[in-house]
C-alpha positions in Angstrom: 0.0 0.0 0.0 2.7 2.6 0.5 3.4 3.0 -3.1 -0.4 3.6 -3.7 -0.9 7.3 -4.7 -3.6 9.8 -2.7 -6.0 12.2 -4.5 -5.7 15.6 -3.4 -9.1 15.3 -1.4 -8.2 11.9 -0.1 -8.8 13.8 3.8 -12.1 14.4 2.4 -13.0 11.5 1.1 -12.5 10.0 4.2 -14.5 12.1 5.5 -17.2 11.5 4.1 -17.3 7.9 4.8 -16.4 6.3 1.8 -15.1 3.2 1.3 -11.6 3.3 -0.5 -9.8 1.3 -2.5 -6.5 1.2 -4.3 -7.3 1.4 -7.9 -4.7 2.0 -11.0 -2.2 3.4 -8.7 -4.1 5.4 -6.7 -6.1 5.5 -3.2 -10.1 6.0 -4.6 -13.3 5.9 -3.4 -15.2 2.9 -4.7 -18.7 4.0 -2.9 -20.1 6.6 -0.1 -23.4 4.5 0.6 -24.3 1.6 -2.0 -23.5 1.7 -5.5 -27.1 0.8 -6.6 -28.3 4.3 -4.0 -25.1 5.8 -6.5 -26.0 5.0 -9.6 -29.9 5.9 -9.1 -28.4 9.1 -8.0 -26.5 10.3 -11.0 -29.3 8.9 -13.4 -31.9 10.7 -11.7 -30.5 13.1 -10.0 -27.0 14.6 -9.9 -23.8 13.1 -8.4 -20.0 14.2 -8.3 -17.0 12.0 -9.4 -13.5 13.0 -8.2 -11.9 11.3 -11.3 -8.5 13.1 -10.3 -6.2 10.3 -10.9 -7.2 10.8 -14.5 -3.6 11.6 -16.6 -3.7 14.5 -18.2 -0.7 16.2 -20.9 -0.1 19.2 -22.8 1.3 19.6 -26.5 2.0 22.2 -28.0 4.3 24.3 -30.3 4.1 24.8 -34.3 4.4 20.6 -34.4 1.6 19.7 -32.0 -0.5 18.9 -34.6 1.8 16.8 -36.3 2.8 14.9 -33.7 -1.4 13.9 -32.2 -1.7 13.6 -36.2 1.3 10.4 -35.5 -0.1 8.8 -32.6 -4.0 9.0 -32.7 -6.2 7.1 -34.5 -8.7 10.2 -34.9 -8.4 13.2 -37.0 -7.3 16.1 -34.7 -7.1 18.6 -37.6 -10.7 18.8 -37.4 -10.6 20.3 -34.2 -11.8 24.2 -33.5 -10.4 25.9 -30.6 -13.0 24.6 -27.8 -13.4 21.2 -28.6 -13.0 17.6 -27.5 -12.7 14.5 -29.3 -12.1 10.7 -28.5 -9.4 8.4 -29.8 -7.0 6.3 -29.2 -3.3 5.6 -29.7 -2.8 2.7 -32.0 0.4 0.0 -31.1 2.3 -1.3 -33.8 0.7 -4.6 -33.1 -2.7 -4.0 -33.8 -3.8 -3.4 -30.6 -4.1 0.1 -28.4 -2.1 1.2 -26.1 -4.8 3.3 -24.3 -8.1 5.6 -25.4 -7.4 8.8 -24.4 -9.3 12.9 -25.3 -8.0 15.5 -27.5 -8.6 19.0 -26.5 -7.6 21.8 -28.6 -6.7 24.8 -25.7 -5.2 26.7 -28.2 -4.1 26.8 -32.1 -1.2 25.4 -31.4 -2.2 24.0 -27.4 -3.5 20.6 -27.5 -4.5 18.9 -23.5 -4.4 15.2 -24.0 -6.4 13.2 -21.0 -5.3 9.6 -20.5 -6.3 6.9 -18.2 -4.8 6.4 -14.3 -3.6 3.2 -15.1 -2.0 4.1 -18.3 0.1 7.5 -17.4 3.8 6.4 -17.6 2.8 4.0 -20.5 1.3 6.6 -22.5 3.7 9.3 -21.6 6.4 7.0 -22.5 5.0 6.7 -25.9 4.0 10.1 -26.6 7.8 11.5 -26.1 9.3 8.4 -27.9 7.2 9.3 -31.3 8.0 12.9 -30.9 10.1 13.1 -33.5 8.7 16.3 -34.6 9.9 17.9 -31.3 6.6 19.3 -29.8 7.0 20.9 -26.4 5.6 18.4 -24.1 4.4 18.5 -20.3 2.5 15.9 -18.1 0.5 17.7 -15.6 -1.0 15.0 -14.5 0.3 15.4 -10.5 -1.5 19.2 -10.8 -4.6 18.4 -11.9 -7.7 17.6 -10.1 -10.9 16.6 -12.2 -14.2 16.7 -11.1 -17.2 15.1 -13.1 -21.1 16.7 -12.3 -23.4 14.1 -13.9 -26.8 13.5 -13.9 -30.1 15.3 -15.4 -30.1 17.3 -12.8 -26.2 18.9 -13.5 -26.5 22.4 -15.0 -29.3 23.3 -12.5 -26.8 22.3 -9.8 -24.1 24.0 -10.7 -24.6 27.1 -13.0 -25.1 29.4 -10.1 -21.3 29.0 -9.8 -20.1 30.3 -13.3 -21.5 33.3 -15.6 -20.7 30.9 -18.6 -24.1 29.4 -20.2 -23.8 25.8 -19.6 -26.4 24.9 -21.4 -24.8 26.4 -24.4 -21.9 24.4 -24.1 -22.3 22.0 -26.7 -21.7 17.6 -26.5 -17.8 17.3 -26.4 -17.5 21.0 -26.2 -15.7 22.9 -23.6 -15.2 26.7 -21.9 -12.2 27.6 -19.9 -13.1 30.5 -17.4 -13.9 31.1 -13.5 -15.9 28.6 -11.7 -16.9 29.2 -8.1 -14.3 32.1 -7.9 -11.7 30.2 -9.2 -10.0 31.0 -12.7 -8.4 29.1 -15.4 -11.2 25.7 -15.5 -12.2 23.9 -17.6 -15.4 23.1 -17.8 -16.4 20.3 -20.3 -19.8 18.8 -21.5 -18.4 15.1 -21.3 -18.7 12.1 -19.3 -18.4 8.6 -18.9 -22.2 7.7 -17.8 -24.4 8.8 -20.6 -26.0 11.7 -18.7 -26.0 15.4 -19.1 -23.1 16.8 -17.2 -19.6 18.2 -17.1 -16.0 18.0 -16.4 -14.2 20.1 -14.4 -10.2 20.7 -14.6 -8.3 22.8 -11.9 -5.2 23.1 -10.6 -5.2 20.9 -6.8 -4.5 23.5 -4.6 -8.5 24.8 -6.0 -9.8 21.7 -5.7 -10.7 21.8 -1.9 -12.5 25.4 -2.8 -14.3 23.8 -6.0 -15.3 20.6 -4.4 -17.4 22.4 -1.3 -18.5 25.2 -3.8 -20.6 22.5 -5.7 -21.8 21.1 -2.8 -23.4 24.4 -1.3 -24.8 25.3 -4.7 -26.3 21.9 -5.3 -27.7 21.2 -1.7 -30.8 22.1 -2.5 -30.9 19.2 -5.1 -29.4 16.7 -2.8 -26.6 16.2 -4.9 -24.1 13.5 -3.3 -20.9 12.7 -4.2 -20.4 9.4 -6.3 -17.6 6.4 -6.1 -16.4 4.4 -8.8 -18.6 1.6 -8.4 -21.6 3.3 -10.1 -19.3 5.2 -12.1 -18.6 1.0 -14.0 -21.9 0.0 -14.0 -23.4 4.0 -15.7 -20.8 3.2 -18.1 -21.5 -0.6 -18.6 -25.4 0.3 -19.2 -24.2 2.8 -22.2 -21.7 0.1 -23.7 -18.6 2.2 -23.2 -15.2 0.8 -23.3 -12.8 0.1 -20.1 -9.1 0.2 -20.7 -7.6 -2.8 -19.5 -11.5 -4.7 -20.1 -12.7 -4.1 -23.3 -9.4 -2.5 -25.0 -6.2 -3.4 -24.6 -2.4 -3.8 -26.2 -3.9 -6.9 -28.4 -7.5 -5.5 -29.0 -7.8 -3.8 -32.4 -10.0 -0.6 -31.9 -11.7 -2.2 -35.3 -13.2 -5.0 -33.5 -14.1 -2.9 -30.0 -16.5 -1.2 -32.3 -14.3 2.2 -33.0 -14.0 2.5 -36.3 -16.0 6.0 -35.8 -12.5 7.0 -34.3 -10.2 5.5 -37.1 -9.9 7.5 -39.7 -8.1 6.2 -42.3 -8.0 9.7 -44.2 -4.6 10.5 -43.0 -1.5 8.6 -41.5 -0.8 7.4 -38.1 0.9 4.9 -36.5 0.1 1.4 -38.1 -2.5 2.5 -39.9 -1.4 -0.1 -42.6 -2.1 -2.7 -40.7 -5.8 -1.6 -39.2 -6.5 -0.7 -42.9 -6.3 -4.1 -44.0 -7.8 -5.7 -41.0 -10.7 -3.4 -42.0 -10.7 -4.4 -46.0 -10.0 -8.4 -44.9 -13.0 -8.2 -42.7 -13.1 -8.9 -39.0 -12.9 -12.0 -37.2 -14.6 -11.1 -33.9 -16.5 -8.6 -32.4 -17.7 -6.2 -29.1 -21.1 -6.8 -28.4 -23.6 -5.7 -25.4 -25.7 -8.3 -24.0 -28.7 -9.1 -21.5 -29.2 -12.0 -19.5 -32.9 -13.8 -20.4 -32.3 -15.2 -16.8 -31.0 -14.7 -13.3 -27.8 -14.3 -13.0 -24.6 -11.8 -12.9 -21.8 -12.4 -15.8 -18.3 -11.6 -15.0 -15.1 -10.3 -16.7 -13.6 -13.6 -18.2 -16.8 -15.6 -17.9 -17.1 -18.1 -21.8 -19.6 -16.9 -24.3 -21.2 -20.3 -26.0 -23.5 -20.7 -28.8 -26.6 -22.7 -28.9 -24.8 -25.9 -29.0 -22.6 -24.9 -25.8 -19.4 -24.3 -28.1 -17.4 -21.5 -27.2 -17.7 -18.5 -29.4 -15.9 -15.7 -26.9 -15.5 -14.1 -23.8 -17.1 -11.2 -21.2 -15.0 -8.6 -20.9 -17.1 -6.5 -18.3 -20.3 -7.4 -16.8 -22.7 -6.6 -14.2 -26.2 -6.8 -12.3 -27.8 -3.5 -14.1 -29.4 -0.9 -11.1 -31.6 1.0 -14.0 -32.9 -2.1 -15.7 -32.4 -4.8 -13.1 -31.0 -7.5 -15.3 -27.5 -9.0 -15.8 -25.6 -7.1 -18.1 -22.6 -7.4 -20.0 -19.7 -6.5 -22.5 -18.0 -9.2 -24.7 -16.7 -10.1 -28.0 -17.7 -12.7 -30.3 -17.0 -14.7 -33.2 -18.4 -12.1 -35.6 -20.7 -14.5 -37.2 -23.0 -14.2 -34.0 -22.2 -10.5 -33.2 -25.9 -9.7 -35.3 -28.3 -7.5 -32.5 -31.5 -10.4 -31.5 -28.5 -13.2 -31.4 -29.4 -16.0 -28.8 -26.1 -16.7 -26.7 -25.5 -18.2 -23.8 -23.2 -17.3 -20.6 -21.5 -20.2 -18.6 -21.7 -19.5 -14.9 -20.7 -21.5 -13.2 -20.4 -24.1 -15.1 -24.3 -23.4 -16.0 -25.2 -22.2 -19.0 -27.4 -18.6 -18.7 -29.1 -17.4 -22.0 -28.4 -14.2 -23.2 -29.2 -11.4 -26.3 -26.9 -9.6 -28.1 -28.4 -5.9 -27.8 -27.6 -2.9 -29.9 -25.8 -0.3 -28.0 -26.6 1.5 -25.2 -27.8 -1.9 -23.2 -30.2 1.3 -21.3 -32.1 2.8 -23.6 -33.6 6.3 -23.2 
């Protein structure tokens, strides 16, 4: 435990009584009260995440462009000044070596945000393909992030800012003062398929932020939210965990993000996804429901009808909104149609299943 990392409000999360646990290098909350009370929260609701062991890194300089160009799989030169987008940085073995956002701070200011787990990795391989000698910095030990989520988010919060949050738009963001402080960014993204935003500020604001949310929102019960909820919110809209769904060996085809491979410019082993792409895939990322009790789990073997086994669950989970088993998996791509019968071997038992079209929760 003593090389496990603390968040800047770790006091405070104590605090508040939640239960911690070390998670991709660092000390986090995993729930305040129960993650099914949690997740009901921030779809209902509104909850707070502190997401601050999130990595985050500036480019910039005349190359910065070139250089994201190199080692993302989207195309960054679509970018306006304001703007976020997802991606991911392609290995040179087909797989990914994390999914990351691009957002352009500047015209020549680029803020890339990685995942905990991944941030020497990925900073590793950001300054070993800078060949085109961007200027580089990994603020990742300054920065606290704060996600507001839930229906409930810009009612909570806009007292705080003179910025129109509900003119902010999807994967949009404003950089300004927020609850007296300046310089954040505020950012209309998420990771639970809910309205809400994302807040970056240096850590010695955090403390100031943090309560200043919790004032302006406690009329609207807002409560703060662990990372529990914040896998099964993200499980019920079929979004990808590093490390789960992607990983060095997973091609970013096959996850089902071909939306953020854009083979209209270069980048690194774009060959190779290319004809992957034109060769057609063998296997796929789908979403599934159980048709019958039961919880599926990471790992867990995905049969057919004749009990053959055609892939694996990547994540999975009891679903608070829907109250079914849930789950993330890939496929032998012949069965990866939407309305496929499957089955789920716990143990040892098989469970049937569907393949559902993405989001499992629909709206």
């Amino acid at each position: 435990m003593e090389n496990v990392k603390k968040v800047t409000l770790n006091d405070i999360h104590h605090a508040l009584g939640a239960k911690m646990i070390p998670f991709a290098g660092y000390d986090m909350p995993v729930r305040y009260s129960s993650d099914m009370e949690e997740h009901k929260t921030v779809r209902e609701n509104v909850g707070v995440f502190d997401v601050s062991h999130m990595g985050e890194f500036i480019v910039e300089g005349p190359n910065a462009l070139d250089l994201i160009q190199k080692v993302s799989s989207n195309d960054a030169a679509t970018l306006k000044i304001g703007q976020a987008q997802y991606t991911c940085f392609p290995n040179l073995q087909g797989g990914v070596v994390d999914d990351f956002l691009t957002y352009k701070l500047d015209e020549e200011r680029y803020m890339l945000v990685v995942n905990a787990s991944n941030i020497d990795k990925d900073w590793e391989w950001v300054q070993q393909h800078n060949t085109q000698k961007a200027k580089l910095e990994n603020i990742s030990d300054q920065t606290c992030l704060f996600a507001v989520q839930g229906p409930n988010a810009i009612k909570a919060i806009q007292s705080l800012t003179s910025i129109s949050l509900k003119d902010i738009p999807f994967y949009h963001f404003e950089t300004g003062t927020f609850a007296g402080v300046e310089d954040v960014i505020i950012s209309a993204t998420g990771y639970t398929g809910e309205l809400g935003f994302e807040l970056y500020m240096k850590n010695e604001s955090a403390e100031k932020v943090w309560n200043a949310i919790f004032e302006a929102g406690s009329e609207l019960d807002i409560k703060p939210i662990g990372l529990g909820a914040r896998d099964t919110l993200r499980l019920e809209m079929g979004y990808c965990l590093y490390g789960h769904e992607l990983n060095d060996e997973t091609s970013p085809l096959e996850a089902g993000l071909g939306w953020i491979t854009k083979f209209t410019k270069d980048f690194i082993n774009h060959e190779d996804l290319k004809k992957q792409k034109e060769a057609g895939l063998k296997r796929k990322l789908v979403g599934f429901k159980l048709q019958e009790r039961g919880i599926p789990r990471a790992h867990y073997p995905i049969v057919n009808a004749e009990g053959k086994v055609i892939g694996e669950v990547t994540s999975g989970s009891q679903s608070p909104s829907m109250g079914v088993g849930i789950g993330l998996g890939y496929v032998d791509i012949e069965y990866a149609k939407p309305g496929n019968e499957i089955g789920i071997e716990i143990r040892k038992k098989r469970i049937s299943a569907k393949i559902e079209k993405l989001p499992l929760l629909k709206k």
